[in-house]
C-alpha positions as protocol buffer text, in pm:
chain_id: "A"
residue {
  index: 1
  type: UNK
  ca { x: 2999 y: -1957 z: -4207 }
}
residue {
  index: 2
  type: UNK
  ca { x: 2905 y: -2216 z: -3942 }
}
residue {
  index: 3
  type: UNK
  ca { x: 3036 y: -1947 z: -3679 }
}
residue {
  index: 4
  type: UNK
  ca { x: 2833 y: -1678 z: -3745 }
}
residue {
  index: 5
  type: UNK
  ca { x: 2529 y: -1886 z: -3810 }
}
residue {
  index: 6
  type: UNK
  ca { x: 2572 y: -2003 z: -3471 }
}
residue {
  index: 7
  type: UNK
  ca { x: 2598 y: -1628 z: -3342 }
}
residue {
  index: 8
  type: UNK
  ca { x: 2277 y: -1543 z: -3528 }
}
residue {
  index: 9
  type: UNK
  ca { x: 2110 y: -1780 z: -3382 }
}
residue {
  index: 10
  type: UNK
  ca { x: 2250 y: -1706 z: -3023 }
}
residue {
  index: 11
  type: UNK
  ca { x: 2121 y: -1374 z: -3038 }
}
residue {
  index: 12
  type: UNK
  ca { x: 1778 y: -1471 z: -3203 }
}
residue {
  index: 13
  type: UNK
  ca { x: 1738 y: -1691 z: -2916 }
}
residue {
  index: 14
  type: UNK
  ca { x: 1850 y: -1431 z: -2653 }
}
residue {
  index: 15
  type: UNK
  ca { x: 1589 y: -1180 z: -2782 }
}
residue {
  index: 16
  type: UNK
  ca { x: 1332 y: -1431 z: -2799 }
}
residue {
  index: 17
  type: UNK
  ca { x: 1387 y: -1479 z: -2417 }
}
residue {
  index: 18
  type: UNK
  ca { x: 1406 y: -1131 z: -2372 }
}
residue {
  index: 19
  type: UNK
  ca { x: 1071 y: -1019 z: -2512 }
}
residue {
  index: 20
  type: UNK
  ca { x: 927 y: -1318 z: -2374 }
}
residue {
  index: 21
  type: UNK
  ca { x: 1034 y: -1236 z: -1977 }
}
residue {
  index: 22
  type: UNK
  ca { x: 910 y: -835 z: -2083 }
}
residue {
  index: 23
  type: UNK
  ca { x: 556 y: -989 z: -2183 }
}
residue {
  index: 24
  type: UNK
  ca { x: 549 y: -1199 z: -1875 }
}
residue {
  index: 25
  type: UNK
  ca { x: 547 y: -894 z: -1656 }
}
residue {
  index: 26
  type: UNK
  ca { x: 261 y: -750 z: -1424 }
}
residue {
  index: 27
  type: UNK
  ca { x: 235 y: -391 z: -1447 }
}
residue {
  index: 28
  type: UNK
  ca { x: 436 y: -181 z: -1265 }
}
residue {
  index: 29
  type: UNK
  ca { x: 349 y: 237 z: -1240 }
}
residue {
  index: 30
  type: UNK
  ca { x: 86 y: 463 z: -1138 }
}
residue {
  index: 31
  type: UNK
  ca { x: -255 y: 495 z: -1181 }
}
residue {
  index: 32
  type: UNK
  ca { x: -487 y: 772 z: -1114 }
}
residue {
  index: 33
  type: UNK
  ca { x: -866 y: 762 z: -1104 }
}
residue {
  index: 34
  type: UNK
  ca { x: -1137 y: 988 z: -931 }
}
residue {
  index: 35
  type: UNK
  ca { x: -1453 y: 877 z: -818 }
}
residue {
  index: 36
  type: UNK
  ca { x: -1728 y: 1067 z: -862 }
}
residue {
  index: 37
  type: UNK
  ca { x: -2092 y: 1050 z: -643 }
}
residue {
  index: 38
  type: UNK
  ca { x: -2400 y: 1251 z: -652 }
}
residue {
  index: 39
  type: UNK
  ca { x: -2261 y: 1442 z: -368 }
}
residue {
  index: 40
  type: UNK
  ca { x: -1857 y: 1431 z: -410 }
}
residue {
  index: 41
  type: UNK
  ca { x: -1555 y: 1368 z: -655 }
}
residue {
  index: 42
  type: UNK
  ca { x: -1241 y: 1226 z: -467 }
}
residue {
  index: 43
  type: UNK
  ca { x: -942 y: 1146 z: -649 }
}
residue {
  index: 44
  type: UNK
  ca { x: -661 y: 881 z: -565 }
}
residue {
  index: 45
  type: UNK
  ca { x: -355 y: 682 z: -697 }
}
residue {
  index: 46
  type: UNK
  ca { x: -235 y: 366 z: -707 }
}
residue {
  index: 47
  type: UNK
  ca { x: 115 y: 272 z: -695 }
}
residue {
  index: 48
  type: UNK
  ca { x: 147 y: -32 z: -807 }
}
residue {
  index: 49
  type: UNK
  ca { x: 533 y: -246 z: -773 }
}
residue {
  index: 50
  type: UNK
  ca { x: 502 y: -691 z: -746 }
}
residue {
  index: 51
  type: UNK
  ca { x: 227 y: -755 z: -507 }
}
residue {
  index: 52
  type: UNK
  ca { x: 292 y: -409 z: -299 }
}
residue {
  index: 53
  type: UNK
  ca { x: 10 y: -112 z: -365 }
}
residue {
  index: 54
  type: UNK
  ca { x: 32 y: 234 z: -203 }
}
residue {
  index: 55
  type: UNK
  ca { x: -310 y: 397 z: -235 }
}
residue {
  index: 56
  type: UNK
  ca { x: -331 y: 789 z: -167 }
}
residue {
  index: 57
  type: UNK
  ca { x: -619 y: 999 z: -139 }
}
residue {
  index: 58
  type: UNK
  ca { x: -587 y: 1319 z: -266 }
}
residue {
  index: 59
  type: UNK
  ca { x: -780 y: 1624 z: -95 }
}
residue {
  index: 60
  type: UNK
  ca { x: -1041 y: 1799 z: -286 }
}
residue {
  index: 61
  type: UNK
  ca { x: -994 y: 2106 z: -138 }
}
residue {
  index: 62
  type: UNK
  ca { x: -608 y: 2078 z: -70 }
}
residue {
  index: 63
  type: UNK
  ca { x: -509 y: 1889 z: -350 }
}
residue {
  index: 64
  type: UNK
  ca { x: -239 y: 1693 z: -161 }
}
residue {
  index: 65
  type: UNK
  ca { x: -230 y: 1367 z: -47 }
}
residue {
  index: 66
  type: UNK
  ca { x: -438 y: 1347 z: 307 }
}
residue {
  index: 67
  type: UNK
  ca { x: -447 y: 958 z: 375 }
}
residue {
  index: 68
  type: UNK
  ca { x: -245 y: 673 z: 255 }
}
residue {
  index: 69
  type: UNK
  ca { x: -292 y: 284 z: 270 }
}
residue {
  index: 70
  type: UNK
  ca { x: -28 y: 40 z: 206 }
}
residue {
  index: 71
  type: UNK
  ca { x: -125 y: -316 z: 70 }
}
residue {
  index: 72
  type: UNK
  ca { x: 125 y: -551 z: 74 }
}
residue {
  index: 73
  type: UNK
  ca { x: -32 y: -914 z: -33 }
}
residue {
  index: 74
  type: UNK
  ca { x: 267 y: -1105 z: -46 }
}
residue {
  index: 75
  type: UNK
  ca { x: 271 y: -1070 z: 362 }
}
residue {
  index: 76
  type: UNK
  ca { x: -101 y: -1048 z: 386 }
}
residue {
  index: 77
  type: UNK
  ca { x: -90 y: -725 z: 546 }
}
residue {
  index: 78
  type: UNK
  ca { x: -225 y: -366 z: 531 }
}
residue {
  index: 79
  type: UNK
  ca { x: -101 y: -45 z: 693 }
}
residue {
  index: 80
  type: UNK
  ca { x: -259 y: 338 z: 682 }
}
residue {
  index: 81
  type: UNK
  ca { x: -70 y: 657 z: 723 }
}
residue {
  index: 82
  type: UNK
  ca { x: -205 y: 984 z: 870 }
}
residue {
  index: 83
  type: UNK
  ca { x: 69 y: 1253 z: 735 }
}
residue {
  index: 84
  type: UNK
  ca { x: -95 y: 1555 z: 893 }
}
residue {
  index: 85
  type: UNK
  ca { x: -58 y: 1392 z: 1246 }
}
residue {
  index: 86
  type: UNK
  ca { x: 269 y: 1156 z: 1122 }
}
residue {
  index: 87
  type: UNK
  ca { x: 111 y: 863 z: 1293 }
}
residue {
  index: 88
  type: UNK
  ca { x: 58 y: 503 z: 1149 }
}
residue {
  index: 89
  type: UNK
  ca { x: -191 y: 239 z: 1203 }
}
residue {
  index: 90
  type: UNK
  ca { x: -198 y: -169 z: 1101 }
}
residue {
  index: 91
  type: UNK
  ca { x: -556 y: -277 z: 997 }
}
residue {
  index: 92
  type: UNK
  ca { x: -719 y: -593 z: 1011 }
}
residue {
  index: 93
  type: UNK
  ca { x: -835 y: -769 z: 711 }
}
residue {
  index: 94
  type: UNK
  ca { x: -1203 y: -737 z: 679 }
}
residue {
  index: 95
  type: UNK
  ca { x: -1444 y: -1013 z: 620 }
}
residue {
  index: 96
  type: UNK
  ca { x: -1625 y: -1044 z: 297 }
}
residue {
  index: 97
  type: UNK
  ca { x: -1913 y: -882 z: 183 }
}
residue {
  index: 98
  type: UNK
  ca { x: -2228 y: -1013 z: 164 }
}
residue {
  index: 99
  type: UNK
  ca { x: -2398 y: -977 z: -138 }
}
residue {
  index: 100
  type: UNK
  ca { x: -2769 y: -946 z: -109 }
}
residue {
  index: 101
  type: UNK
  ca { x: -2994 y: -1180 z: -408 }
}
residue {
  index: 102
  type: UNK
  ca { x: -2802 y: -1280 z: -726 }
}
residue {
  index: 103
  type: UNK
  ca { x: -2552 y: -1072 z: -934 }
}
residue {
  index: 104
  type: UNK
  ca { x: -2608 y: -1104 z: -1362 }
}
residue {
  index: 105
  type: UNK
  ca { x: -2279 y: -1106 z: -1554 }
}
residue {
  index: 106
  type: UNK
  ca { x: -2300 y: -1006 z: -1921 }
}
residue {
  index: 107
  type: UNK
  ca { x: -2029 y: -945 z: -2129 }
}
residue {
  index: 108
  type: UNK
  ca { x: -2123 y: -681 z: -2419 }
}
residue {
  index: 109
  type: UNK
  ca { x: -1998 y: -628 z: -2761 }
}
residue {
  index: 110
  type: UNK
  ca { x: -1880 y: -267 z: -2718 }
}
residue {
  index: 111
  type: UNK
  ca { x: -1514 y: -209 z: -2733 }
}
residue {
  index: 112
  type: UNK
  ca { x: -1384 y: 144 z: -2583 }
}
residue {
  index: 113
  type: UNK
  ca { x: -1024 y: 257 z: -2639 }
}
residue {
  index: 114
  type: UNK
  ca { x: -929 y: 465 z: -2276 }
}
residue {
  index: 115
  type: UNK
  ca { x: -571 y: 551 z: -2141 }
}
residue {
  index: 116
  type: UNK
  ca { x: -406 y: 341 z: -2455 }
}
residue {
  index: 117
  type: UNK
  ca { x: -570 y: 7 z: -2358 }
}
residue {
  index: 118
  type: UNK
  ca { x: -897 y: -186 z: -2569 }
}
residue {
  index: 119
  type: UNK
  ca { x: -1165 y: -160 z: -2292 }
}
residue {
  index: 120
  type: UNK
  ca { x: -1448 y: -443 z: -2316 }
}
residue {
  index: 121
  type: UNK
  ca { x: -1778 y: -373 z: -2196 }
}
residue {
  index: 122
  type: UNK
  ca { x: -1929 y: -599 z: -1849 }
}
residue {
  index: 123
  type: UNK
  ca { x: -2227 y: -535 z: -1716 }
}
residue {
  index: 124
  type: UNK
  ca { x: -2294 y: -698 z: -1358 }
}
residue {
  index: 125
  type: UNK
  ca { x: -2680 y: -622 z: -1268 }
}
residue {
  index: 126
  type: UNK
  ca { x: -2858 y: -714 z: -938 }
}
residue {
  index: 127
  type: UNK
  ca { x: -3234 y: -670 z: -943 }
}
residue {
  index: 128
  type: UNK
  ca { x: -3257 y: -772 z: -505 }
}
residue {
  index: 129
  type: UNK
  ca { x: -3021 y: -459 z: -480 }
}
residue {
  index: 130
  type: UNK
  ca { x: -3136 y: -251 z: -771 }
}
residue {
  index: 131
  type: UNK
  ca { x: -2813 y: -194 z: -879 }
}
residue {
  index: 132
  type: UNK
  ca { x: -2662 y: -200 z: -1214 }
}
residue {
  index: 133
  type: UNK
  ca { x: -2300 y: -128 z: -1275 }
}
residue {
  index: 134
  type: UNK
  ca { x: -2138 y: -120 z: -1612 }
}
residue {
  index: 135
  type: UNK
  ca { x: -1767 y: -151 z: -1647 }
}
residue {
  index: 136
  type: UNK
  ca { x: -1484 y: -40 z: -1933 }
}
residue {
  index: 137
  type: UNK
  ca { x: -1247 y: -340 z: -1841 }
}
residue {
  index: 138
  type: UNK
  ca { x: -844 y: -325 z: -1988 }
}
residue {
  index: 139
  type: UNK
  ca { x: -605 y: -665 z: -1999 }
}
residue {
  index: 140
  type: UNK
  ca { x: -293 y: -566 z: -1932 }
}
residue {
  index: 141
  type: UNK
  ca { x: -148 y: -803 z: -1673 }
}
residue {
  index: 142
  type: UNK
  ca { x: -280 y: -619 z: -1372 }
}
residue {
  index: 143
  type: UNK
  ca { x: -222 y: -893 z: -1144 }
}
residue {
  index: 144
  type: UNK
  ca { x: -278 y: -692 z: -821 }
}
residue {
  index: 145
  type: UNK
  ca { x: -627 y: -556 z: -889 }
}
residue {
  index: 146
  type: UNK
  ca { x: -839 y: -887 z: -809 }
}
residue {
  index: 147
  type: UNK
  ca { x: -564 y: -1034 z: -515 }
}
residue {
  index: 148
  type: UNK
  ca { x: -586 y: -605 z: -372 }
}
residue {
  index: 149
  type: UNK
  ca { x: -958 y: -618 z: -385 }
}
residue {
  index: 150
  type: UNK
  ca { x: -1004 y: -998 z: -219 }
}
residue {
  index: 151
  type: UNK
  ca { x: -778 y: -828 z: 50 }
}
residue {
  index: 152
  type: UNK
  ca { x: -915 y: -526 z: 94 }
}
residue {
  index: 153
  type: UNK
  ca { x: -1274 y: -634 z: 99 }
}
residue {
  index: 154
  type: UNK
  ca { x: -1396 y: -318 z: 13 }
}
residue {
  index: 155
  type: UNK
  ca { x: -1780 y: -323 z: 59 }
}
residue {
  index: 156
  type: UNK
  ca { x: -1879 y: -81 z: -229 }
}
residue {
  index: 157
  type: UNK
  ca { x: -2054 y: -200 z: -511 }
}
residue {
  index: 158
  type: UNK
  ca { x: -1792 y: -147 z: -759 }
}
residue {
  index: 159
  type: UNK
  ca { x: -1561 y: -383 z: -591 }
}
residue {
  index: 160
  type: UNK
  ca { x: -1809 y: -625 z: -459 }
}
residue {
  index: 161
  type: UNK
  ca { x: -1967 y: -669 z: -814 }
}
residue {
  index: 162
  type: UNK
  ca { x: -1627 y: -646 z: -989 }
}
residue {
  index: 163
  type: UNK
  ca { x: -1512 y: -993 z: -812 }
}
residue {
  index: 164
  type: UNK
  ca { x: -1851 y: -1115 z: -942 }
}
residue {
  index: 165
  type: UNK
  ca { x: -1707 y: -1141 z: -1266 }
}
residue {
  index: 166
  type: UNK
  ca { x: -1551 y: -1437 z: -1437 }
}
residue {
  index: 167
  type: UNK
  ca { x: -1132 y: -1413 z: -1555 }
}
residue {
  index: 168
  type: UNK
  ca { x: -1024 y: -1124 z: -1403 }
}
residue {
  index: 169
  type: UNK
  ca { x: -664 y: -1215 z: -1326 }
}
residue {
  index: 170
  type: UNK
  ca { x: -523 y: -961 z: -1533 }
}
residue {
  index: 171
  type: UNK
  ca { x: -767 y: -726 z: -1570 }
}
residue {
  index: 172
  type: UNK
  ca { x: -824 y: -308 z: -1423 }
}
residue {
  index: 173
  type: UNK
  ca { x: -1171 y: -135 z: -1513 }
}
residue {
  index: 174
  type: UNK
  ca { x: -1066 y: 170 z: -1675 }
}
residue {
  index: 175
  type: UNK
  ca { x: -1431 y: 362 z: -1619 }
}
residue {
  index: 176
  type: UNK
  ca { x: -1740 y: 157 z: -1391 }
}
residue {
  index: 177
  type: UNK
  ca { x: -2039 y: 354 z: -1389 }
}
residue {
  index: 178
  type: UNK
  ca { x: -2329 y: 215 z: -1139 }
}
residue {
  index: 179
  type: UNK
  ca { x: -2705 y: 342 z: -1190 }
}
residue {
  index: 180
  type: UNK
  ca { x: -2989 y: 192 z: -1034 }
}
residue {
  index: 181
  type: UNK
  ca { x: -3237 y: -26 z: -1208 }
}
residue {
  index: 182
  type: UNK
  ca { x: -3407 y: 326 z: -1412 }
}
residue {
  index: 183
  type: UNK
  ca { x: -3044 y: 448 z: -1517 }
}
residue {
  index: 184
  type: UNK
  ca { x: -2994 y: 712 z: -1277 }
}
residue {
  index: 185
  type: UNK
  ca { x: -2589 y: 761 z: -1212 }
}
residue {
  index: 186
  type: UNK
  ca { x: -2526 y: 711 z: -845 }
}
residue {
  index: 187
  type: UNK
  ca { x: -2101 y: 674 z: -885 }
}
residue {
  index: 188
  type: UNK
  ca { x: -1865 y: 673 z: -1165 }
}
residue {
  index: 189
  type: UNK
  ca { x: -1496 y: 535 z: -1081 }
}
residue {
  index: 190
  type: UNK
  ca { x: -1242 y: 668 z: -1401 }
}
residue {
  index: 191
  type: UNK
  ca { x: -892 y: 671 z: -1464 }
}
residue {
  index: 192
  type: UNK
  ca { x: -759 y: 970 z: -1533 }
}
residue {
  index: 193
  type: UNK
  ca { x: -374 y: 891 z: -1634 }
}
residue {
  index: 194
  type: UNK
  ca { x: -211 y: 551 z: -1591 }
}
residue {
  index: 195
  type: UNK
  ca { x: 178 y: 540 z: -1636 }
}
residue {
  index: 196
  type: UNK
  ca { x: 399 y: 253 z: -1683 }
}
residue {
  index: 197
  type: UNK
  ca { x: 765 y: 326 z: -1459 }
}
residue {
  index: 198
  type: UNK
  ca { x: 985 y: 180 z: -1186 }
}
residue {
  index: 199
  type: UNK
  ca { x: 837 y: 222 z: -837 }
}
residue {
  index: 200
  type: UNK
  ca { x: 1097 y: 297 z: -556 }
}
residue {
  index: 201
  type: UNK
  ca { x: 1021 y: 13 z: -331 }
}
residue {
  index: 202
  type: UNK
  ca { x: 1049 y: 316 z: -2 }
}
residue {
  index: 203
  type: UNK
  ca { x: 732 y: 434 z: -145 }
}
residue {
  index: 204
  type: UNK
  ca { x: 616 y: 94 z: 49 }
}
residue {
  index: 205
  type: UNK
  ca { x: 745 y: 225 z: 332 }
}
residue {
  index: 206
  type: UNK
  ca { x: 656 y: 402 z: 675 }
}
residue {
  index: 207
  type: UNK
  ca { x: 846 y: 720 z: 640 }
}
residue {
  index: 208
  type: UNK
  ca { x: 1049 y: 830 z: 880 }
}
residue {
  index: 209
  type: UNK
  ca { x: 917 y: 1030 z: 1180 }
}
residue {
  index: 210
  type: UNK
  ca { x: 605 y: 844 z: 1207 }
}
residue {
  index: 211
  type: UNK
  ca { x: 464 y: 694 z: 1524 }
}
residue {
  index: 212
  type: UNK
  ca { x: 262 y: 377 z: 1533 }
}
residue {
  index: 213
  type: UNK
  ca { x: -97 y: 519 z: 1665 }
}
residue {
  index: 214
  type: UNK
  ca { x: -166 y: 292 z: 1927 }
}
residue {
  index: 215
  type: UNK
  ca { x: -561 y: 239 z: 2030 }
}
């Protein structure tokens, strides 16, 4: 009797530990979004493995992948891939933004359900910029989104007022929409299909073949 009440709780404990470490993870997979402006929609995808994303941009006219950046913010370092030409390129990290007069974060009470995940409402407003930009914001340990964009320093709006917002550790906008001040949609960012799965860590990678472009 003492025996197998040991084993039970053996194996209680194991599982325990088990779902614990699975809850603990980041997310791992592939995400794709387009981003739409008044004059063109471009789509890309994130692959997404530890602190390694592979970003491709996907032709609208070819529909295959025509550019490629790889972020890797473990070494602090970022890399772009020309496949027509086979030629790669390091890049610099880019200063920060400035951000022009004061940015107004409000969290609303509107809850959206998109791609599987509870989506709360942010709205991030700057009246010196007359820009407004309303995001759809998922927790679902996306660790690299915040450390990816503090990298990149992407000088859009949606990125610059994204960071402008407070606990975003593990969060991923699932849909940002930005107007200006009378409501008139200038760009709308949406994810399209988000999959959890194992990344090959070559995807990481400089394929084979490729020559460093050198200025």
């Amino acid at each position: 009797m003492k025996k197998n009440l040991l084993k039970i709780v053996s194996v209680t404990a194991i599982l325990i530990a088990f779902a614990f470490s699975a809850s603990a993870q980041t997310f791992e997979g592939v995400i794709e979004f387009k981003k739409q402006s008044t004059t063109d929609t471009t789509n890309y995808i994130y692959y997404v493995k530890d602190n390694m994303v592979r970003i491709d941009e996907i032709g609208s006219k070819s529909h295959k992948v025509e550019g490629t950046f790889l972020v890797n913010m473990d070494e602090k370092t970022m890399m772009s891939l020309n496949h027509e030409r086979k030629l790669y390129m390091t890049q610099n990290n880019p200063t920060a933004p400035v951000v022009k007069g004061t940015c107004v974060v409000k969290k609303g009470q509107n809850v959206k359900n998109l791609q599987g995940y509870k989506c709360v409402e942010y709205t991030v407003t700057n009246q010196e910029e007359g820009t407004i930009i309303t995001y759809w914001i998922a927790d679902g340990k996306f660790t690299f989104f915040e450390k990816m964009l503090r990298q990149l320093n992407r000088k859009d709006k949606s990125s610059v007022y994204f960071l402008q917002i407070p606990d975003i550790k593990n969060v991923f906008p699932m849909l940002s929409v930005q107007t200006d001040l009378t409501g008139k949609e200038q760009v709308k960012l949406e994810v399209t299909k988000i999959t959890k799965k194992v990344i090959d860590p070559s995807m990481f990678e400089v394929p084979k073949g490729y020559n460093k472009f050198e200025k």
